[in-house]
C-alpha positions as CSV (number, residue, x, y, z in Angstrom):
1,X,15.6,6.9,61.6
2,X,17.4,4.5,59.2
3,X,17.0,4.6,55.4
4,X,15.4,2.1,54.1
5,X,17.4,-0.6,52.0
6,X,17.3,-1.3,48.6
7,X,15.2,-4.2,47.9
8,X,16.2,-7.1,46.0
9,X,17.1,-6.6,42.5
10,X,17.0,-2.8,42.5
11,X,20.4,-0.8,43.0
12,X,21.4,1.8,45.4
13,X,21.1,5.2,43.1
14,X,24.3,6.7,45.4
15,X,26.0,3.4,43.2
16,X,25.3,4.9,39.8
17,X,27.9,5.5,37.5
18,X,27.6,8.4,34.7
19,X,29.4,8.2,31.3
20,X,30.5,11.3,30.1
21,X,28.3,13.4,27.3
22,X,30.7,13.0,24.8
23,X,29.1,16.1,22.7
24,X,28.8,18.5,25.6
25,X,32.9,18.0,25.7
26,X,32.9,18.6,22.5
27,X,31.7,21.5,22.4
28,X,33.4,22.8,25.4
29,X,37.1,21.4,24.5
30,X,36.7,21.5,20.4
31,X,40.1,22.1,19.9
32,X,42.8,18.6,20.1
33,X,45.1,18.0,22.8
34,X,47.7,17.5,20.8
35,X,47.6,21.3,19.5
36,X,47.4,22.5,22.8
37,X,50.6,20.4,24.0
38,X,52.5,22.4,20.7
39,X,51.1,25.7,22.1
40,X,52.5,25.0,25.9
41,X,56.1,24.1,24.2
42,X,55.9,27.0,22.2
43,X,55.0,29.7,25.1
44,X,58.1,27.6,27.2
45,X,61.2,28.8,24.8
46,X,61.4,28.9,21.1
47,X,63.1,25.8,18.8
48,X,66.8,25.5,19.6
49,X,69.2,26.9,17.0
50,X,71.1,23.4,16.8
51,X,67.7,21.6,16.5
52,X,66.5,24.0,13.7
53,X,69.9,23.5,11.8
54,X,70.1,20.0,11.9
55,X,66.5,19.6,10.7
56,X,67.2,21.6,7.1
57,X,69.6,18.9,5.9
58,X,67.3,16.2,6.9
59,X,64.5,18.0,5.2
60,X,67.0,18.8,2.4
61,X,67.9,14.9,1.6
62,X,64.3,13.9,2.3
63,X,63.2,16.1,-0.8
64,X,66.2,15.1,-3.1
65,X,65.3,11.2,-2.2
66,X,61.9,12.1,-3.2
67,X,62.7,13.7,-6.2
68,X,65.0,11.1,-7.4
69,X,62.7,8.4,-7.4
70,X,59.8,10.3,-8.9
71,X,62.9,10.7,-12.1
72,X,63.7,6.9,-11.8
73,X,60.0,6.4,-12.1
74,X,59.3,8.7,-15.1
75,X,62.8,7.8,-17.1
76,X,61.5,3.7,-16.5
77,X,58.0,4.8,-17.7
78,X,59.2,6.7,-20.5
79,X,61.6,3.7,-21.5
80,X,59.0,1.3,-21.2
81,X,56.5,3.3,-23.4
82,X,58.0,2.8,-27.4
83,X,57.4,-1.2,-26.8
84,X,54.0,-1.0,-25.7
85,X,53.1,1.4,-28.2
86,X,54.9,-1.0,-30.3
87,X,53.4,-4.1,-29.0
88,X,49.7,-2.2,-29.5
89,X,50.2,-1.2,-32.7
90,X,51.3,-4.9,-33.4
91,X,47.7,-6.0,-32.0
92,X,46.1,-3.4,-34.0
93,X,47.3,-4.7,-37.6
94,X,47.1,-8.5,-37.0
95,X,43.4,-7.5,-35.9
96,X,42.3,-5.2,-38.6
97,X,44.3,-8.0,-40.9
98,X,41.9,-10.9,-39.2
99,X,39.3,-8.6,-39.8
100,X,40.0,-8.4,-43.4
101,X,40.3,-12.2,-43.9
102,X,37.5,-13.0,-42.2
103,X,35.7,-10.5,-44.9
104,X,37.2,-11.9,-47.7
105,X,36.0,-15.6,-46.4
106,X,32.6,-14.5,-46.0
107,X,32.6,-12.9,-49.4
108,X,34.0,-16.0,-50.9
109,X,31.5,-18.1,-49.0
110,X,28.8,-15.8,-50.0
111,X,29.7,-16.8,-53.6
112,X,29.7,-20.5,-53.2
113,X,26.4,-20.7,-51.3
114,X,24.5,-18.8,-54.5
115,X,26.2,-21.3,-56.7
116,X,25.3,-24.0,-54.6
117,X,21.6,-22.4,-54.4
118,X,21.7,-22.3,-58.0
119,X,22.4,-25.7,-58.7
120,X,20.1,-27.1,-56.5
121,X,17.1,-24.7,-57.9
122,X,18.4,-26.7,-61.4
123,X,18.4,-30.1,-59.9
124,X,14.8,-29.4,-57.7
125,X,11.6,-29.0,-59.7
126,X,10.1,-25.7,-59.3
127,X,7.7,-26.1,-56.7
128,X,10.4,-27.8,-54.1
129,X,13.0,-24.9,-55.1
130,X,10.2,-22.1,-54.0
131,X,9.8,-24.3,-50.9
132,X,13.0,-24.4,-49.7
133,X,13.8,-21.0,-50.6
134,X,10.8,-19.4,-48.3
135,X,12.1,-21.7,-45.9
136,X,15.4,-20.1,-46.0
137,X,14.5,-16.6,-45.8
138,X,12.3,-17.4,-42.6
139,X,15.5,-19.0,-41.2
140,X,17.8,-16.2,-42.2
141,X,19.9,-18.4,-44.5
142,X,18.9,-16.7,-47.2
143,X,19.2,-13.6,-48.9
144,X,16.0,-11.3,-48.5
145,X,14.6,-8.6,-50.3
146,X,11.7,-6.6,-49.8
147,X,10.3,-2.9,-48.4
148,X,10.9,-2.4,-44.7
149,X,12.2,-0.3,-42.0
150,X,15.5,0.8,-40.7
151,X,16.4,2.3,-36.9
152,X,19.4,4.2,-37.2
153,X,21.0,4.7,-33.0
154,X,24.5,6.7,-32.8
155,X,26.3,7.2,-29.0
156,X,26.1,10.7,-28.3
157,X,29.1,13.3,-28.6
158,X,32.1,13.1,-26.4
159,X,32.7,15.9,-23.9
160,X,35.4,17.1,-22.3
161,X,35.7,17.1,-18.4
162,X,35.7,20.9,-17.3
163,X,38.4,19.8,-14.6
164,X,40.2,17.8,-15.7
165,X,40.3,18.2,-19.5
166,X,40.3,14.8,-20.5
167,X,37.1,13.5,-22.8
168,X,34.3,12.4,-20.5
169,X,32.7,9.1,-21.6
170,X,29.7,9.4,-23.3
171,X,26.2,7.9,-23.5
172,X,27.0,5.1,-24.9
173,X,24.4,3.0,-27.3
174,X,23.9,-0.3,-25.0
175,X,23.6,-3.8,-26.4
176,X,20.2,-3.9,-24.3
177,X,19.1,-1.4,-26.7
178,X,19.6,-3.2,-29.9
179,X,18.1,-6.1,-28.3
180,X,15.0,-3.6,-27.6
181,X,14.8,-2.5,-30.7
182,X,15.0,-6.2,-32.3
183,X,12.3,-7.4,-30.5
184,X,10.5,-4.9,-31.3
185,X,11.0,-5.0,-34.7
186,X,10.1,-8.6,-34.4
187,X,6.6,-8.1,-32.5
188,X,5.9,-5.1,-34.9
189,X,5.7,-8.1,-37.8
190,X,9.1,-7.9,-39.2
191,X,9.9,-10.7,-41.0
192,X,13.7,-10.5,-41.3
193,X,16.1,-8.5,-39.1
194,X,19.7,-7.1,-39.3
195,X,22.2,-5.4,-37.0
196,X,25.0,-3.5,-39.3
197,X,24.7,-6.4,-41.9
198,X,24.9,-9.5,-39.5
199,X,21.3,-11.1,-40.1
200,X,19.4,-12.3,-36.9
201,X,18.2,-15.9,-36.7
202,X,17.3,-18.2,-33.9
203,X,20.6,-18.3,-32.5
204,X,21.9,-15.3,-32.8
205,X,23.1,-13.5,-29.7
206,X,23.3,-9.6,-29.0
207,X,26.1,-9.1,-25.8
208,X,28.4,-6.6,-24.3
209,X,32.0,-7.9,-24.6
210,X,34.0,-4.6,-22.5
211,X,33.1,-1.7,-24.6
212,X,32.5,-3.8,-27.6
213,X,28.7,-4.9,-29.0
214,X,29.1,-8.3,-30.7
215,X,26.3,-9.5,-32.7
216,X,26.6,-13.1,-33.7
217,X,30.3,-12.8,-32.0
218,X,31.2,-10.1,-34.9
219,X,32.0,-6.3,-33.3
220,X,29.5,-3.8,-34.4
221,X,30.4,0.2,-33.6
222,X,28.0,2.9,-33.7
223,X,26.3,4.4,-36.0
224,X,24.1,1.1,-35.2
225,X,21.2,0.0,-38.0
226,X,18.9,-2.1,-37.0
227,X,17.3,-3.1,-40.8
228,X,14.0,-5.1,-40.7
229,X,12.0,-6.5,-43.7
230,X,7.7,-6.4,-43.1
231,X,4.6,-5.3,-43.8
232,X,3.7,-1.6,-44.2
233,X,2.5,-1.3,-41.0
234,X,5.4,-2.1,-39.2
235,X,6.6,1.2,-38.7
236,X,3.3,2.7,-36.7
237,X,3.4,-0.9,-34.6
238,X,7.3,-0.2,-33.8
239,X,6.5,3.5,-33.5
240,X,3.8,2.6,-30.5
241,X,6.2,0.2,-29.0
242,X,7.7,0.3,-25.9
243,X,11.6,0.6,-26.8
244,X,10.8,3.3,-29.3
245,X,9.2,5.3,-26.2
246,X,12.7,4.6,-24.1
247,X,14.9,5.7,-27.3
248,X,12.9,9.0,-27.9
249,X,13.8,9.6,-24.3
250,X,17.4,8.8,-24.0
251,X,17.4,10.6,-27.6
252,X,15.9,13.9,-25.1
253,X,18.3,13.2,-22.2
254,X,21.3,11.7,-22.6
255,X,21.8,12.6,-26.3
256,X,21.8,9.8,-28.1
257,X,20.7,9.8,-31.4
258,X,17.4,8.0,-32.4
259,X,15.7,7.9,-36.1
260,X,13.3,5.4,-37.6
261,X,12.7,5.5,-41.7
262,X,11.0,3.6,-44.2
263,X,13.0,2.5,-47.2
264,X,11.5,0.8,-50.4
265,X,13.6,-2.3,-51.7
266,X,15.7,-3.0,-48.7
267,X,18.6,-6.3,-48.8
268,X,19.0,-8.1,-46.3
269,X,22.2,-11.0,-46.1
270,X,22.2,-14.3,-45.4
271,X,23.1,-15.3,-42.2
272,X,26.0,-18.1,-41.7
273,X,24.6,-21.3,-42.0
274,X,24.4,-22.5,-38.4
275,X,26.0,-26.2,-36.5
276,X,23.1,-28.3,-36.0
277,X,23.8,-31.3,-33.5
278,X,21.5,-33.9,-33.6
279,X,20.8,-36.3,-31.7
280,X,20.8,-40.4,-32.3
281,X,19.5,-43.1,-29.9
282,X,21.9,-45.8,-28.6
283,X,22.8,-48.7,-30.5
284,X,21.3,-51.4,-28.3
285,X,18.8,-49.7,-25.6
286,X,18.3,-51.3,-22.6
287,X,15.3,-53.4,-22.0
288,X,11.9,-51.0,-20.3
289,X,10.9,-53.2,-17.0
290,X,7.2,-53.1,-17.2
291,X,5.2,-50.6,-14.9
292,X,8.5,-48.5,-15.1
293,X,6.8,-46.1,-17.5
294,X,5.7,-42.7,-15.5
295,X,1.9,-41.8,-16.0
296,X,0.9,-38.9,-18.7
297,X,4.4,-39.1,-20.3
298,X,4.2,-37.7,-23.8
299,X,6.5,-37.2,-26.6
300,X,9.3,-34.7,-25.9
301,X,9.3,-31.3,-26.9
302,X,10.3,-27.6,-24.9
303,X,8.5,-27.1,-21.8
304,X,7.3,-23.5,-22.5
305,X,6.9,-21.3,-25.7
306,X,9.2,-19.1,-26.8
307,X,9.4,-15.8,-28.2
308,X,9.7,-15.2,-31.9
309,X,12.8,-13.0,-31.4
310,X,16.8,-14.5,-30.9
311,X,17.4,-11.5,-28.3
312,X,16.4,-9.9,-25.4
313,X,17.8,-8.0,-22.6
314,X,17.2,-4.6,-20.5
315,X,19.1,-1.3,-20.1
């Protein structure tokens, strides 16, 4: 009797070819063949005497090489270090002295916008003077005062690494935070807001510039106070909010530090007055071919609302 053959498309199973089960091996050879090749030399004869002499200097002038580079390394490094301490301390003092400038500027401007404001409340009649002065202080280009709250957020204690010793970063106040806290203050009715003394207005910004907050492009550091001038129920509408909820719980769990007061007669500064760019139509406009027009056109203004508050942001 003959076997039968394999029909078409099917293959002889005497054919079949078996790839190896990788993990049985494993298991059954778990040691590498490159120990057991050192094992077989070994059980042959021990090292030569001539080889194992002739490998000490080698491993002798391998460690002084080593060594003397790691000292040409640490004697450049060292050598290098006195001018970039130098150089940093340089950028240090020119900053803290453009800090100091810029103070002195914005007290001196501070000075000639009240004179300014004062001889314009002497050439306006009263009415117009009140006008334009309520108009300022919703603006933030004018000085505020008034009863209000203020939301005091400090980065939490520095630790030290248990293994290495150096000082672990710490939870840090974000900038999404004191946008949080803005807008809060904003939709709790605040009327006027400040971060550390820079006053919020329609274009201010709140951003993350490396470690550094900037509000309104000046560098804020923590302890961060975010001062706000309402009604008296602003504090029980900010205390129901949503950011005050997230603070109270990064306050729990990470360590920050999180407190909310009322204060009675609270001054808040004028924001710098901001560049307005306006714009003009051309001199000779080009003539409209009629039927050109597109339908329900209307006049121009923003396509959406937006919110009462210059910032926003998440953590």
């Amino acid at each position: 009797m003959t076997a039968p053959s394999p029909r078409d498309g099917e293959r002889d199973p005497s054919a079949r070819v078996y790839a190896p089960d990788f993990l049985t091996e494993l298991f059954r050879n778990p040691l590498d063949p490159g120990y057991g090749d050192a094992a077989a030399r070994r059980a042959v004869g021990p090292v030569s005497r001539v080889r194992a002499v002739l490998g000490r200097p080698v491993s002798l002038v391998v460690l002084l090489v080593i060594g003397f580079l790691f000292a040409v390394a640490y004697r450049e490094t060292m050598a290098e270090e006195p001018s970039r301490a130098t150089a940093r301390a340089g950028l240090i003092a020119e900053i803290k002295q453009r800090e100091a400038e810029t103070d002195r500027l914005t007290e001196r401007a501070e000075r000639l916008r009240e004179e300014v404001g004062r001889q314009r409340d002497a050439a306006l009649s009263g009415s117009q003077a009140s006008r334009l002065r309520n108009l300022e202080a919703g603006t933030g280009v004018g000085r505020v005062r008034g009863d209000g709250v203020v939301v005091r957020l400090t980065d939490a204690p520095r630790d030290k690494d248990a293994v290495t010793g150096e000082e672990a970063g710490p939870s840090q106040v974000l900038y999404s935070d004191l946008q949080k806290v803005a807008n809060a203050l904003w939709a709790a009715g605040a009327e006027a807001v400040a971060v550390n003394g820079q006053r919020l207005t329609a274009t201010t910004t709140i951003r993350q510039a490396g470690e550094a907050i900037l509000v309104d492009y000046r560098p804020v550091t923590s302890p961060y106070e975010v001062q706000a001038i309402g009604p008296g129920s602003m504090r029980d509408r900010f205390d129901d909010s949503r950011a005050a909820e997230l603070m109270r719980y990064l306050a729990r769990t990470a360590g920050l530090s999180f407190a909310v007061k009322e204060v009675d007669d609270l001054t808040l500064p004028a924001a710098p007055e901001p560049q307005l760019r306006y714009a003009e139509p051309p001199a000779s406009p080009s003539p409209r071919p009629s039927g050109s027009g597109v339908a329900g056109s209307s006049s121009p203004g923003p396509s959406g609302s937006g919110s009462p508050s210059p910032s926003g942001g998440g953590r």
